[in-house]
PyMOL Python script that loads the backbone (N, CA, C, O; Angstrom):
from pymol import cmd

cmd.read_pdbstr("""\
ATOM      1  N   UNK A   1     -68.980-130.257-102.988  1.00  0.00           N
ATOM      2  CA  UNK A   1     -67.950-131.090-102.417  1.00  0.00           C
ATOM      3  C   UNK A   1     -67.355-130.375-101.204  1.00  0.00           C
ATOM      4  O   UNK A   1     -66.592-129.483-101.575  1.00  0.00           O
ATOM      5  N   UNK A   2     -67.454-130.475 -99.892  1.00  0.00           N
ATOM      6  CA  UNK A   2     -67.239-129.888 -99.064  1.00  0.00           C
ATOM      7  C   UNK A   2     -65.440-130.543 -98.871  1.00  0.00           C
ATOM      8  O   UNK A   2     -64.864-131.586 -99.180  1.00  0.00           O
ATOM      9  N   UNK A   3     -65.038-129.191 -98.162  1.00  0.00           N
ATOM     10  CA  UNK A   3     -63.423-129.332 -97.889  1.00  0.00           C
ATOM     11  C   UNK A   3     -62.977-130.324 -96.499  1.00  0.00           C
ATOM     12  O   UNK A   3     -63.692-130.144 -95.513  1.00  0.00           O
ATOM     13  N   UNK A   4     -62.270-130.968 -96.409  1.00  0.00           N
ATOM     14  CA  UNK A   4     -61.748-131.789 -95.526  1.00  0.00           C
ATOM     15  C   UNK A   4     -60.549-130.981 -94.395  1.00  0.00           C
ATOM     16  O   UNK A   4     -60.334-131.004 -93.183  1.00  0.00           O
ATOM     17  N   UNK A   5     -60.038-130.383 -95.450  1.00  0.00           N
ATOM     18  CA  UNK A   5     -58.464-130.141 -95.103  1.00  0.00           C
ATOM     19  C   UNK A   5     -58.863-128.649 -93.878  1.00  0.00           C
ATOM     20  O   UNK A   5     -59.493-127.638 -94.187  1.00  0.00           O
ATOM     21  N   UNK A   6     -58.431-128.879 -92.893  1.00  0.00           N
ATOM     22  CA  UNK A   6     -58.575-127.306 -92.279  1.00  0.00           C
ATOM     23  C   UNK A   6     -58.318-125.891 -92.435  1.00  0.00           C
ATOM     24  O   UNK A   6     -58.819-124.864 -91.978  1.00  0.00           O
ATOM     25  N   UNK A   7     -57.018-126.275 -93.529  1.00  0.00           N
ATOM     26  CA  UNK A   7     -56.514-124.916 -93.720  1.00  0.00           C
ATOM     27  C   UNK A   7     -57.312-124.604 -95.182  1.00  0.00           C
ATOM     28  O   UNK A   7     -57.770-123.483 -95.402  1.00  0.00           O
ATOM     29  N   UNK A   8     -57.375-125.198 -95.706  1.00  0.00           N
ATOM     30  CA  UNK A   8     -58.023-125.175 -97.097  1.00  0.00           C
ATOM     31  C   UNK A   8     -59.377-124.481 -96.891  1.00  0.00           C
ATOM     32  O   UNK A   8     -59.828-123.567 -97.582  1.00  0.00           O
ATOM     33  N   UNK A   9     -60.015-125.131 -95.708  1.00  0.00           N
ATOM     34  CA  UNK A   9     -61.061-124.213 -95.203  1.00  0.00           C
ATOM     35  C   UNK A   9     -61.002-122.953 -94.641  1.00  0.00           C
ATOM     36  O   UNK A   9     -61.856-122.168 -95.054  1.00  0.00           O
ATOM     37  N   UNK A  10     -59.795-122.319 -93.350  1.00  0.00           N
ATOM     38  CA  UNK A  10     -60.023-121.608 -93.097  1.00  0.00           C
ATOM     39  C   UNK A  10     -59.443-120.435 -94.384  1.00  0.00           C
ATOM     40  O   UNK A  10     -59.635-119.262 -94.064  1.00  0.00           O
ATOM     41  N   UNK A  11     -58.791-120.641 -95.728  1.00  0.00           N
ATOM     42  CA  UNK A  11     -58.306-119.832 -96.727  1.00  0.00           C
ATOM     43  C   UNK A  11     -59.439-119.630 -97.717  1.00  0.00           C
ATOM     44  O   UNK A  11     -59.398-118.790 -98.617  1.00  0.00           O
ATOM     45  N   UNK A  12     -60.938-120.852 -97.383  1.00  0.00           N
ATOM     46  CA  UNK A  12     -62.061-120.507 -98.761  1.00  0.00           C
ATOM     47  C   UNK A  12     -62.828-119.736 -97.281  1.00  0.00           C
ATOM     48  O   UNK A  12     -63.567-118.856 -97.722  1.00  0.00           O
ATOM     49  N   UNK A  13     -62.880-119.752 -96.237  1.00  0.00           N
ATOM     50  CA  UNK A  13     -63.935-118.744 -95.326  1.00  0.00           C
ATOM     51  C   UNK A  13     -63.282-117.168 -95.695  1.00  0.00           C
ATOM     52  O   UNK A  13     -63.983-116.346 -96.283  1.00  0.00           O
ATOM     53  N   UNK A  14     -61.984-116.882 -95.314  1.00  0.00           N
ATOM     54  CA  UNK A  14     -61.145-115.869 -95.651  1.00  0.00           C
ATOM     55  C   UNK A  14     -61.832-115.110 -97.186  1.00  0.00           C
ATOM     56  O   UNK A  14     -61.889-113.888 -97.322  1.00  0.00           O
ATOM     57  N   UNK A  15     -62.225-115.923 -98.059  1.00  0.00           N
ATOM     58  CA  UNK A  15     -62.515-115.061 -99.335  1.00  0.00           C
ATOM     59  C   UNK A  15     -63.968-115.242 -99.780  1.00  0.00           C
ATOM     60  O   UNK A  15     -64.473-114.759-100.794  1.00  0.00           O
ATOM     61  N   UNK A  16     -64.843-116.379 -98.425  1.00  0.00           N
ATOM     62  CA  UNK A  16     -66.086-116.279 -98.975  1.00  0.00           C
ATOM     63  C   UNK A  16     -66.968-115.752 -97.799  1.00  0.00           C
ATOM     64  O   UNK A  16     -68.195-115.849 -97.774  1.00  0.00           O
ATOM     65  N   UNK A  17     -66.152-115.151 -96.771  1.00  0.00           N
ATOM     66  CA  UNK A  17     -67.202-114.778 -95.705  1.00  0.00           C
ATOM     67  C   UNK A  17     -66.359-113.014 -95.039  1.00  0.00           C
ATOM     68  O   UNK A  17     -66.975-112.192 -94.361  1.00  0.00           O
ATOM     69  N   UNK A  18     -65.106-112.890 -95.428  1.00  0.00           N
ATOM     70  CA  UNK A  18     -64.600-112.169 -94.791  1.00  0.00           C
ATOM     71  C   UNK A  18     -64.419-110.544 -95.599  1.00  0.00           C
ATOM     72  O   UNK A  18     -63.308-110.105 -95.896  1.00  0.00           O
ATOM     73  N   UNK A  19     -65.721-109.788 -95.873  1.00  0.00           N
ATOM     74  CA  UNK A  19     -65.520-108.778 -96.124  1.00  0.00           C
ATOM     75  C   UNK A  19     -66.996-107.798 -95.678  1.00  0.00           C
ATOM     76  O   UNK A  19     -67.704-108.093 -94.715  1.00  0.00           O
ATOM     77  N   UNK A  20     -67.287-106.472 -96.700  1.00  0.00           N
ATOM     78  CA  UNK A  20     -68.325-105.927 -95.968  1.00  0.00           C
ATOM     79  C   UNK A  20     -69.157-105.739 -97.278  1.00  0.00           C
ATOM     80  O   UNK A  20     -68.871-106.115 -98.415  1.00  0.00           O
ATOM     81  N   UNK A  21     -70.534-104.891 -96.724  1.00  0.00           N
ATOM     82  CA  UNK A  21     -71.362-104.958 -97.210  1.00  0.00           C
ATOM     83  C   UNK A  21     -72.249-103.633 -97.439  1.00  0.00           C
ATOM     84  O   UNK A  21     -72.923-103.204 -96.502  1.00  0.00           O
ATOM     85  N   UNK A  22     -72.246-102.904 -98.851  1.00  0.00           N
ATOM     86  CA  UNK A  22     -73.180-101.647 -98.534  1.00  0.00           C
ATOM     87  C   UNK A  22     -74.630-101.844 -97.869  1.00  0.00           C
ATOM     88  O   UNK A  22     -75.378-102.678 -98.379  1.00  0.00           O
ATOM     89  N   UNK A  23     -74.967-101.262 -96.983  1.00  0.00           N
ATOM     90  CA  UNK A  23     -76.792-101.354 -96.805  1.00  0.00           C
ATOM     91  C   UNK A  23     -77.221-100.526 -97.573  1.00  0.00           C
ATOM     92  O   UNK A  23     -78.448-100.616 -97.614  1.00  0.00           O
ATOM     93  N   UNK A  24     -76.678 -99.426 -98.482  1.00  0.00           N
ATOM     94  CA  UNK A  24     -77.496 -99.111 -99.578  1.00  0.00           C
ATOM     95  C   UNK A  24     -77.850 -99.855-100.732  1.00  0.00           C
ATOM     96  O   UNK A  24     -78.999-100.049-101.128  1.00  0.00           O
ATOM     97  N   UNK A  25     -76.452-100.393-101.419  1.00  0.00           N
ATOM     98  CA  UNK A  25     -76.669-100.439-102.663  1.00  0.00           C
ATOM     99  C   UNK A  25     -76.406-102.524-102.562  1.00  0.00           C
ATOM    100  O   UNK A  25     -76.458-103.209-103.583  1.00  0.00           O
ATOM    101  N   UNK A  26     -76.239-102.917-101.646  1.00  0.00           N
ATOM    102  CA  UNK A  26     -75.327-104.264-101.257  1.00  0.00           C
ATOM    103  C   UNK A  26     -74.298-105.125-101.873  1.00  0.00           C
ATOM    104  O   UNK A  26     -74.287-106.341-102.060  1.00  0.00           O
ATOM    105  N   UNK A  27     -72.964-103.700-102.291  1.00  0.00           N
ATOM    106  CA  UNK A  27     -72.155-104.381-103.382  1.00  0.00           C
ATOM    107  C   UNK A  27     -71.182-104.549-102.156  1.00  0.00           C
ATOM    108  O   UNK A  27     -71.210-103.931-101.092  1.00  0.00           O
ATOM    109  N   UNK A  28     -70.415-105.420-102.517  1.00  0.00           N
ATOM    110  CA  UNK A  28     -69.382-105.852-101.646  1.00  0.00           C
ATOM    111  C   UNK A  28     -68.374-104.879-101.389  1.00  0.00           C
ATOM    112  O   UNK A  28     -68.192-103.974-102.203  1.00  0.00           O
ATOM    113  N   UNK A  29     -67.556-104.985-100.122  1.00  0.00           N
ATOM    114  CA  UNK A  29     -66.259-104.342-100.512  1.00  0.00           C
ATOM    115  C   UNK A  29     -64.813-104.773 -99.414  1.00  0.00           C
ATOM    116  O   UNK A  29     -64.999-104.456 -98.239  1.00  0.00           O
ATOM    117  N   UNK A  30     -63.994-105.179 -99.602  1.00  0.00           N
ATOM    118  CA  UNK A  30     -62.864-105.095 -98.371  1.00  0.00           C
ATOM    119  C   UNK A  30     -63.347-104.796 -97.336  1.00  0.00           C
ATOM    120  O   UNK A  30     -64.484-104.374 -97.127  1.00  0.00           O
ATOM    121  N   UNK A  31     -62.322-105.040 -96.447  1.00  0.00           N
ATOM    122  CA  UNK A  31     -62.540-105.066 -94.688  1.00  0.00           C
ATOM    123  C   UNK A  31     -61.933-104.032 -94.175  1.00  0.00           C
ATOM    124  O   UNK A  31     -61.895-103.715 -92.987  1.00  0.00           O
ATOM    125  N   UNK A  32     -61.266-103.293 -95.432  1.00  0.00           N
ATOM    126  CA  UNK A  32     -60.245-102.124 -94.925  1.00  0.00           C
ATOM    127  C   UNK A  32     -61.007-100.891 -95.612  1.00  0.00           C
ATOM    128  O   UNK A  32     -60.410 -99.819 -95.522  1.00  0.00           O
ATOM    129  N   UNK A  33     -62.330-100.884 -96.336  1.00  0.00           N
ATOM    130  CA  UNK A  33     -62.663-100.222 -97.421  1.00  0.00           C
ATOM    131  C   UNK A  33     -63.727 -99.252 -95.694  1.00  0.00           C
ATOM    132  O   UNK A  33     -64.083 -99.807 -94.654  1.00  0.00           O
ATOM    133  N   UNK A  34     -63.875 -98.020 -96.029  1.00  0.00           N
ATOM    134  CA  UNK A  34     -64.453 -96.760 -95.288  1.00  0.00           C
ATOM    135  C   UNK A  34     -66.078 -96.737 -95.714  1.00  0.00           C
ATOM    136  O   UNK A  34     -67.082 -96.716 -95.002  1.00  0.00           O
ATOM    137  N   UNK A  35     -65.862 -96.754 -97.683  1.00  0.00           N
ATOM    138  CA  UNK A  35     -66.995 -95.957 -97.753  1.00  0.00           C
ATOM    139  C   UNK A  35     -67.063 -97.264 -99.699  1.00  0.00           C
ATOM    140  O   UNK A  35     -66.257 -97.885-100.392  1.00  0.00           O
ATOM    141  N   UNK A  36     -68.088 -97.063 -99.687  1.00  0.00           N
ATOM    142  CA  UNK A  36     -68.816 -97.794-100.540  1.00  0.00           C
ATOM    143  C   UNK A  36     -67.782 -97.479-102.165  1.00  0.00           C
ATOM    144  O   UNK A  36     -67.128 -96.438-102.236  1.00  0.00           O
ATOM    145  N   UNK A  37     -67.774 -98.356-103.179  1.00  0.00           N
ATOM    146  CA  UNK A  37     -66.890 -98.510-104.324  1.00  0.00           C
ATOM    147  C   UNK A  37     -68.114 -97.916-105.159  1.00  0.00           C
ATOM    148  O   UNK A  37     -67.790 -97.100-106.022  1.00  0.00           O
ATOM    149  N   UNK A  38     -69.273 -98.162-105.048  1.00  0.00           N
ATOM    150  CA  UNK A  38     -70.708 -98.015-106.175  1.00  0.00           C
ATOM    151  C   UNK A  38     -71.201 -97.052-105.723  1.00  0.00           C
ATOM    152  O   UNK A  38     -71.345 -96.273-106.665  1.00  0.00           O
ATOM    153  N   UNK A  39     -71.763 -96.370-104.320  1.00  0.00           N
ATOM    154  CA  UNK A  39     -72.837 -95.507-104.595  1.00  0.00           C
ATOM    155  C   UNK A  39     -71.831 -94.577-103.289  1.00  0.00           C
ATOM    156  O   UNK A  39     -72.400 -93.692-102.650  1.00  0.00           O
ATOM    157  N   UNK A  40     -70.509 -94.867-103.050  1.00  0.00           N
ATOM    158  CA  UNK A  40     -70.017 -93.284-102.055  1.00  0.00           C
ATOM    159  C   UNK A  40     -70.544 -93.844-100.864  1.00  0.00           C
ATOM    160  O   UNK A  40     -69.869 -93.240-100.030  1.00  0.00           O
ATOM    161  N   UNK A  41     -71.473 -94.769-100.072  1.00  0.00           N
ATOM    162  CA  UNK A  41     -72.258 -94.362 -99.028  1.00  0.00           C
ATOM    163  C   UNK A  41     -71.220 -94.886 -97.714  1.00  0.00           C
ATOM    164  O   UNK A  41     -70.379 -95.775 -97.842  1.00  0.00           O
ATOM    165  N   UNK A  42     -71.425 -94.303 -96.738  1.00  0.00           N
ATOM    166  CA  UNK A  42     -70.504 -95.061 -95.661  1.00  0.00           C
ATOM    167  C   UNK A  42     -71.113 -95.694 -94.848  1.00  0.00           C
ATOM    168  O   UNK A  42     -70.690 -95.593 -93.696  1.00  0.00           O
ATOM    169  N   UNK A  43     -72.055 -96.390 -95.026  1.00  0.00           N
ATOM    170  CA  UNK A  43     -73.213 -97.239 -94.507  1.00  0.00           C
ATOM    171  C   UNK A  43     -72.687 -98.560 -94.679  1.00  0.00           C
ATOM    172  O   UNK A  43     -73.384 -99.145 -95.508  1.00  0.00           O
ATOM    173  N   UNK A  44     -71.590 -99.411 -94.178  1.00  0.00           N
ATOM    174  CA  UNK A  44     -71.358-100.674 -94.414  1.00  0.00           C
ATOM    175  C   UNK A  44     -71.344-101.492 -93.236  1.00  0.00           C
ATOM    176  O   UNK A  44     -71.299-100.904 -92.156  1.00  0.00           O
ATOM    177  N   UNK A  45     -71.385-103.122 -93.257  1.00  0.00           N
ATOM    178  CA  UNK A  45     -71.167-103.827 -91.949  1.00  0.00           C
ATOM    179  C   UNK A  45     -70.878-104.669 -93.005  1.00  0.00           C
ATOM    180  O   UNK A  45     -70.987-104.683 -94.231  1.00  0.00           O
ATOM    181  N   UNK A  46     -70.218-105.804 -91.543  1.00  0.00           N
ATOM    182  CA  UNK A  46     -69.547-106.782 -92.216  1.00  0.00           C
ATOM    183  C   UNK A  46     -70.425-108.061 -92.566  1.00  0.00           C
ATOM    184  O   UNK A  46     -71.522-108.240 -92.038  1.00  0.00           O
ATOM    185  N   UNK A  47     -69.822-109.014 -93.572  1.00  0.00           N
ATOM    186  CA  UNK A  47     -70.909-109.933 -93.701  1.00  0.00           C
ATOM    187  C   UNK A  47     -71.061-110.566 -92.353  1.00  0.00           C
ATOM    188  O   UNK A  47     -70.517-110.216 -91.305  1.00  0.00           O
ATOM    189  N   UNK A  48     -71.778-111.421 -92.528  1.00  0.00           N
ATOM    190  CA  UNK A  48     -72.513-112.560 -91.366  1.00  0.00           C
ATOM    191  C   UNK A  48     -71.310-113.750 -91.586  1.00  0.00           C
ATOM    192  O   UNK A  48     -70.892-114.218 -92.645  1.00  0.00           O
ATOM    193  N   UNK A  49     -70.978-114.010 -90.411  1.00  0.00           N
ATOM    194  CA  UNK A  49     -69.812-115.254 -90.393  1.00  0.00           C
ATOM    195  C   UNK A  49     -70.272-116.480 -90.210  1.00  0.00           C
ATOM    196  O   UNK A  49     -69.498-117.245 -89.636  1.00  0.00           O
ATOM    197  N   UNK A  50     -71.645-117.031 -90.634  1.00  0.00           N
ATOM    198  CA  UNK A  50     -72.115-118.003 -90.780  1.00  0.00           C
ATOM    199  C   UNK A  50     -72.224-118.670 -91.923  1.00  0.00           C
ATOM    200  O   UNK A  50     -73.070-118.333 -92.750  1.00  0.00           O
ATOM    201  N   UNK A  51     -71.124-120.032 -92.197  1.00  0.00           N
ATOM    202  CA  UNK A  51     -71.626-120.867 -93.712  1.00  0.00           C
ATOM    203  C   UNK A  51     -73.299-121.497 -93.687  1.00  0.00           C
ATOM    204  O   UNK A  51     -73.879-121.903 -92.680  1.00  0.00           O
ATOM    205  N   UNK A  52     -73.579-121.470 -94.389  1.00  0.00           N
ATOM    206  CA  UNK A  52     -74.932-122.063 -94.457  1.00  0.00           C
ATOM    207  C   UNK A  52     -74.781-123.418 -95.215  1.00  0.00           C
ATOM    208  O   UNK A  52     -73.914-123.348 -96.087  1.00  0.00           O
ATOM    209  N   UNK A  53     -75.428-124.704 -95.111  1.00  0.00           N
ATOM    210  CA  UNK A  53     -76.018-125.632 -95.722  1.00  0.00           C
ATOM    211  C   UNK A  53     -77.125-126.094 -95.967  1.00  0.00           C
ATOM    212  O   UNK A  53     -77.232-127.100 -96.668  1.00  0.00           O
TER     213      UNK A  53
END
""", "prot")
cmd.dss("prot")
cmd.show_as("cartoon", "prot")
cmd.util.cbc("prot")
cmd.orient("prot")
């Protein structure tokens, strides 16, 4: 069921597109996070800001 409302959207992009990503281990983590929660590594980027359908 896709969202109508704009803000409703830009608050589900905020928690489904807006954080980072280990390239080691690929567990998620905050946008404020340095270094990896699972494997220590400081190898992260952010996700891809593209929704897909």
């Amino acid at each position: 069921m896709p969202i109508a409302d704009p803000i409703e959207r830009e608050i589900a992009a905020r928690y489904l597109l807006k954080y980072k990503v280990c390239r080691n281990c690929g567990a998620k983590a905050p946008l404020s996070a340095v270094k990896c929660r699972r494997c220590h590594s400081k190898n992260l980027r952010l996700k891809k800001q593209e929704l897909r359908r």
